[in-house]
N, C-alpha and C positions, 0 to 999 in steps of 0.2 A: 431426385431431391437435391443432389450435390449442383446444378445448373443455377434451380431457385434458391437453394441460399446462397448462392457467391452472388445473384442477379440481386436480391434483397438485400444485402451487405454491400452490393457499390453503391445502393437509394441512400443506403445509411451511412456512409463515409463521404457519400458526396456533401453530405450536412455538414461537414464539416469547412466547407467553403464558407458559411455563416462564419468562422472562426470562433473564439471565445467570445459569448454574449451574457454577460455578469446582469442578473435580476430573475426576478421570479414571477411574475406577467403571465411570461411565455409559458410556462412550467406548469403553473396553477393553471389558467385555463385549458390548459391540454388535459389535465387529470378531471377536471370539472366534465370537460369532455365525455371521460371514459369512466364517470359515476364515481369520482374520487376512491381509488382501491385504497387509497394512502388509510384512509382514517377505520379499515375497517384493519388495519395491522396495528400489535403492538411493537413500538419502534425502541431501537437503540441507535444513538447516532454518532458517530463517530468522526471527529475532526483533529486536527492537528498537522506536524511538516513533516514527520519520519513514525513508522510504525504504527500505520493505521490499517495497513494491512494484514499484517501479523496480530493484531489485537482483535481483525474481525473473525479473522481463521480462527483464532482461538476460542475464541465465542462459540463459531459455529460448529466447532467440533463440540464443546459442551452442551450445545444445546441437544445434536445429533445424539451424541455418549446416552443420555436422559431421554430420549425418543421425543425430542420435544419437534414438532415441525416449527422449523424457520430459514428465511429466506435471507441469502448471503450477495451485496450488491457491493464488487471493488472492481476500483479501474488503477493503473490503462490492463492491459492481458499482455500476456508473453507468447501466445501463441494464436489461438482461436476467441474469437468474441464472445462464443460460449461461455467462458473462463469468468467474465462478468458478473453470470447471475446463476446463480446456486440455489437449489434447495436440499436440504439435510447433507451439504456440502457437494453435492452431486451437480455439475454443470448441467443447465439446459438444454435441450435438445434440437438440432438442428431443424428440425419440423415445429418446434415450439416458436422458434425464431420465426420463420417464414411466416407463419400462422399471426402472430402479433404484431409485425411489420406490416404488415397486405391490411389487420384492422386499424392500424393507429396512423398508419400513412395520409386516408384523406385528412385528418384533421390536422398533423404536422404540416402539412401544404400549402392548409389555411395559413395558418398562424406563421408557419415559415417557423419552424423551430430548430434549433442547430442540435446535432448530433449527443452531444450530453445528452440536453432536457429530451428527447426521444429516448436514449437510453435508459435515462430514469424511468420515466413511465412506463416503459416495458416491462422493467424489471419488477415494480411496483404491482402491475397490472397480473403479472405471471404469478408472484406471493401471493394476492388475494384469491385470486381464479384456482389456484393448486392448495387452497384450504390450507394455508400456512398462517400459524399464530401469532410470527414473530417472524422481524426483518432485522437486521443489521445492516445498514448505510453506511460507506466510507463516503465522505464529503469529493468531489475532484479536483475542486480548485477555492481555497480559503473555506468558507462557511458562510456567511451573510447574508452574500448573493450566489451560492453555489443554487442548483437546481436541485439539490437534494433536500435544501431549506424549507422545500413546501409543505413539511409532516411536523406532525405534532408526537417527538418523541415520552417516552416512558421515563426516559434515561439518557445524558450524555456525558459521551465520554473527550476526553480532551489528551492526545498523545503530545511526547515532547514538542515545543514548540520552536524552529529558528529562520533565518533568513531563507526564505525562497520563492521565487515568482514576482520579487521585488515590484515590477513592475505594474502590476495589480492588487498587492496584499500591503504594501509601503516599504517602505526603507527602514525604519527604523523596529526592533522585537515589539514594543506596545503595540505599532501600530499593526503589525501582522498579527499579533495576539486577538487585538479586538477585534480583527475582521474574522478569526476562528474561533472565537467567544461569539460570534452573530448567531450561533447556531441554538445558543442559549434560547429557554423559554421559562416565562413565568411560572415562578414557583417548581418546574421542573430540575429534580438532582443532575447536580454534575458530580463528576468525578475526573479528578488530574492526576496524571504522571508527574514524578518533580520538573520541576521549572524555576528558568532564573528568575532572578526579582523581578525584573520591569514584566514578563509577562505573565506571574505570578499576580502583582497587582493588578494590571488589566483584564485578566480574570474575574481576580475578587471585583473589581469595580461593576462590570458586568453581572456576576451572579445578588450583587447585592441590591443592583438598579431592578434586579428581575425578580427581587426576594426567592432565589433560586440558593437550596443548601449546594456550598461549593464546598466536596469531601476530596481529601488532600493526600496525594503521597506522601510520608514521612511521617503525618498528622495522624489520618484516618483510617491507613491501612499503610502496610511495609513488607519489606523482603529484605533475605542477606542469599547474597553469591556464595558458593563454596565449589570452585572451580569452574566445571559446566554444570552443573544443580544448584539446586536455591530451594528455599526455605519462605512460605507466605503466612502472612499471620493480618487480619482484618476482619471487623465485622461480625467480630466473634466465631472466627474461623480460623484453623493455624493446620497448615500441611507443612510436612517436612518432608526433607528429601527427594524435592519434585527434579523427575529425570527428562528435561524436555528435550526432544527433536531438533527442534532449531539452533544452529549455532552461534555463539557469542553470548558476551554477560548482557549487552544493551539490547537481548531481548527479553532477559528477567523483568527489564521495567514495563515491557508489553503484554508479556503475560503476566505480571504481576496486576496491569491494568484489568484484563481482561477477569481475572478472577476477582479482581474487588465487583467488578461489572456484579457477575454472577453470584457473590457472598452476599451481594447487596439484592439480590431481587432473590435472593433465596431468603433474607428474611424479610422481605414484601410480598412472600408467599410462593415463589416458583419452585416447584420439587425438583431440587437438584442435589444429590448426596455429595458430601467430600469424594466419596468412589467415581461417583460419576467426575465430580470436579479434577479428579487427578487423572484420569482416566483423557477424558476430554484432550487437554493439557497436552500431556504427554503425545499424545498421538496428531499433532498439529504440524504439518509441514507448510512452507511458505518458497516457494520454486524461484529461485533466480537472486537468493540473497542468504549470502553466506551458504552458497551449496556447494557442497562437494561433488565431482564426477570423478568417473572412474580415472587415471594415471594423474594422481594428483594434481587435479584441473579446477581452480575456484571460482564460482560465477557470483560474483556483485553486482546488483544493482545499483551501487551508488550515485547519483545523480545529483547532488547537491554537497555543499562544503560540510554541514553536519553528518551525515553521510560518510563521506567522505573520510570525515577524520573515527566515525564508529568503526570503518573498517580497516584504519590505520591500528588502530587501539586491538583490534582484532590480532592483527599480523603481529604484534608484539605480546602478545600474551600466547601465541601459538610460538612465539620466537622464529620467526617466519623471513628469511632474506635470499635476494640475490632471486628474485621474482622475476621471469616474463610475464610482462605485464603489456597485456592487447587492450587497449583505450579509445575511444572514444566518444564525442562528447554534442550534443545538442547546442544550435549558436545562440541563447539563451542563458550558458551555463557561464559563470567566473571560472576560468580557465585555472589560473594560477593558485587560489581557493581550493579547488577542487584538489588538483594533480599534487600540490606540493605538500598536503601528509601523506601522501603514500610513496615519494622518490627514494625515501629512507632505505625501504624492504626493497628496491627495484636495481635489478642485474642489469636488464635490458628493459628497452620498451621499443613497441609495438603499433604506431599512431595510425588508427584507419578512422575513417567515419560510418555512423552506424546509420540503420536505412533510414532515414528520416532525411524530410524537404529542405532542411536548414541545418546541416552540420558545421563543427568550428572545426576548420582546414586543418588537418592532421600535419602540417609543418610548425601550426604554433605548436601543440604540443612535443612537435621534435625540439623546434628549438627550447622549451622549456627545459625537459630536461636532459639538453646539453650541457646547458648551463648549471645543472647539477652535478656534470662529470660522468654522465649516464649513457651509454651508446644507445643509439635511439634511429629510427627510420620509419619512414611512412609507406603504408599501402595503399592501392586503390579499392579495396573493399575487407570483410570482416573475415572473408576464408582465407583471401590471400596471408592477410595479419594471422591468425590461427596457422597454418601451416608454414609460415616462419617461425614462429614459438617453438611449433614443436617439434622442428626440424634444428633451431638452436641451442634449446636446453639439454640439459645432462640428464642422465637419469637419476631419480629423485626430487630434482626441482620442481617449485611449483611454477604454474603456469595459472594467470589470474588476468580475468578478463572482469572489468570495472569499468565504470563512467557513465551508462545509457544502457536501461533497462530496455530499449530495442535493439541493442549492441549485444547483449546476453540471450539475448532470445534467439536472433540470428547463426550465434556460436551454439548457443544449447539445440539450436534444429539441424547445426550439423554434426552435432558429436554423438546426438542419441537416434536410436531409430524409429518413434516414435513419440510424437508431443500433443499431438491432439488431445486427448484428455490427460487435465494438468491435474493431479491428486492432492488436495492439502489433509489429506488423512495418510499415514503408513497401514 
């Protein structure tokens, strides 16, 4: 078996030479194909720039907690493409892959469809086929024109919105707004994380063009922080004292997302208790962002300036300095954006590039920050940078590995002894 999924897996990364192909043509006719699974699921869809992952896990563990079947679809993975597609949080099957590839291949052929839109369809195709009631879609790129756009959700959801992927979402927050607002449909609920003005309006502008109810953080449903716990009250539901998993306050507003989700289709009739609802919650892990390893080692995925600065805000509320810090960074990313709220906390850094085709030269980031007063050097790959850290620091320091969720992956498959199956349940 291990032959045919690695042979299946180069068919489907070679799609990737298509590159990003923004429409949904390709997408719809490939599902038309395969007797559209999409419409036989009830959908939740999930879009936004940070914490759409974390708000689908959290979903999926409640739906799971509730024995509820449903089907979990997030990108990119940190380790195995399994990681992808989930049902009752449980990764697919290496034989399920093979099996779904080998059916949906001639028609990807035809149509020449690039890597995403195959991926969706799989995933789609595998929730309906495995008698799953319920999907949760993370969008992969904007909303509009993502390939996830081809269903007709229940429910969507809208995580914090900010700059990133400029180059196909726009420059300006409106305009990235309304391309993650595309995902909107008539008459169908939304529900938002808070949001600044401009894309707070571009929202409303959207849900009101669609007569679509746009239910609001702050408005509709809310939370208070009380160190690592928090407190939800929405929808005619108020849990206290919720002890979640995941680290930092800027994921209260994602799981605070996720249970408005569920408050809200609990009173449009889905049987899901407050037990279950805390329950769910609390048992939610999300691998490669804000995780701890064993000798005080922190793995972020930050890959973007928002990002970025959550895991700055992080490092100061743990009181956190004098960091080795293993970085590197995708050639796509604002360098200086990114790197400079985190030079604060940083003793040393650590500049390698992570495995990806297009990295940004790990000497700008030395020379960045030099310029901060920062001793800094580059490596030619991510162990070498890892075994300088931890051959520099002292005992007790932290060691924090940031910038490129394939730079985290690479360090976390060598620090642990096995990653194949990625667990977002404890």
């Amino acid at each position: 078996m291990e032959d045919s999924y690695r042979a299946s897996l180069d068919y489907l990364y070679s799609l990737q030479l298509f590159g990003i192909k923004l429409g949904l043509e390709n997408i719809r006719s490939l599902l038309e194909r395969l007797d559209n699974p999409q419409r036989k699921l009830r959908i939740i869809h999930i879009a936004g720039t940070n914490g759409k992952g974390s708000t689908a896990a959290a979903l999926a563990n409640i739906f799971n907690a509730a024995g509820i079947d449903a089907g979990l679809y997030t990108s990119p993975h940190l380790h195995s493409f399994t990681e992808r597609v989930r049902i009752d949080t449980r990764q697919i099957s290496e034989a399920e892959v093979v099996a779904l590839i080998d059916e949906i291949r001639p028609h990807a052929e035809e149509l020449r469809t690039t890597f995403f839109e195959f991926t969706t369809a799989l995933a789609l195709l595998h929730f309906q086929r495995s008698g799953c009631q319920w999907a949760i879609l993370e969008t992969g790129l904007g909303g509009r024109l993502d390939a996830t756009n081809a269903v007709l959700p229940e429910l969507c959801l809208i995580t914090p919105i900010a700059h990133d992927h400029t180059a196909y979402l726009g420059d300006t927050l409106a305009e990235v707004a309304g391309e993650k607002a595309g995902i909107f449909k008539s008459e169908v609920p939304v529900i938002s994380s808070r949001q600044q003005p401009e894309v707070g309006q571009a929202l409303q502008a959207q849900a009101d063009k669609l007569k679509s109810p746009l239910l609001q953080a702050g408005r509709d449903y809310d939370w208070d922080s009380a160190g690592g716990d928090f407190s939800f009250r929405g929808f005619g539901c108020e849990l206290k004292d919720l002890h979640p998993t995941l680290a930092g306050r800027h994921q209260h507003q994602n799981l605070a997302l996720a249970l408005a989700a569920a408050t809200w289709l609990k009173h449009a009739g889905l049987d899901l208790s407050e037990a279950t609802l805390r329950h769910g919650l609390e048992q939610t892990r999300w691998p490669g962002r804000l995780e701890w390893l064993p000798e005080r080692t922190l793995l972020d995925g930050a890959h973007n300036a928002a990002g970025a600065q959550v895991l700055a805000d992080y490092l100061q509320q743990q009181d956190l300095k004098q960091l080795h810090l293993v970085v590197g960074l995708k050639a796509d990313k604002q360098v200086e954006e990114l790197l400079s709220p985190l030079l604060p906390f940083v003793g040393q850094l650590y500049a390698t590039r992570p495995p990806v085709d297009a990295a940004i030269e790990p000497e700008k980031l030395v020379q960045l920050a030099e310029k901060s007063g920062i001793l800094a050097a580059e490596y030619a790959d991510p162990q070498a940078a890892l075994a300088a850290a931890q051959g520099n620091r002292q005992p007790g320091q932290v060691l924090l590995v940031a910038g490129s969720l394939f730079l985290v992956a690479a360090i976390r498959e060598k620090l642990l002894t096995s990653t194949e199956l990625l667990s977002i349940s404890n």
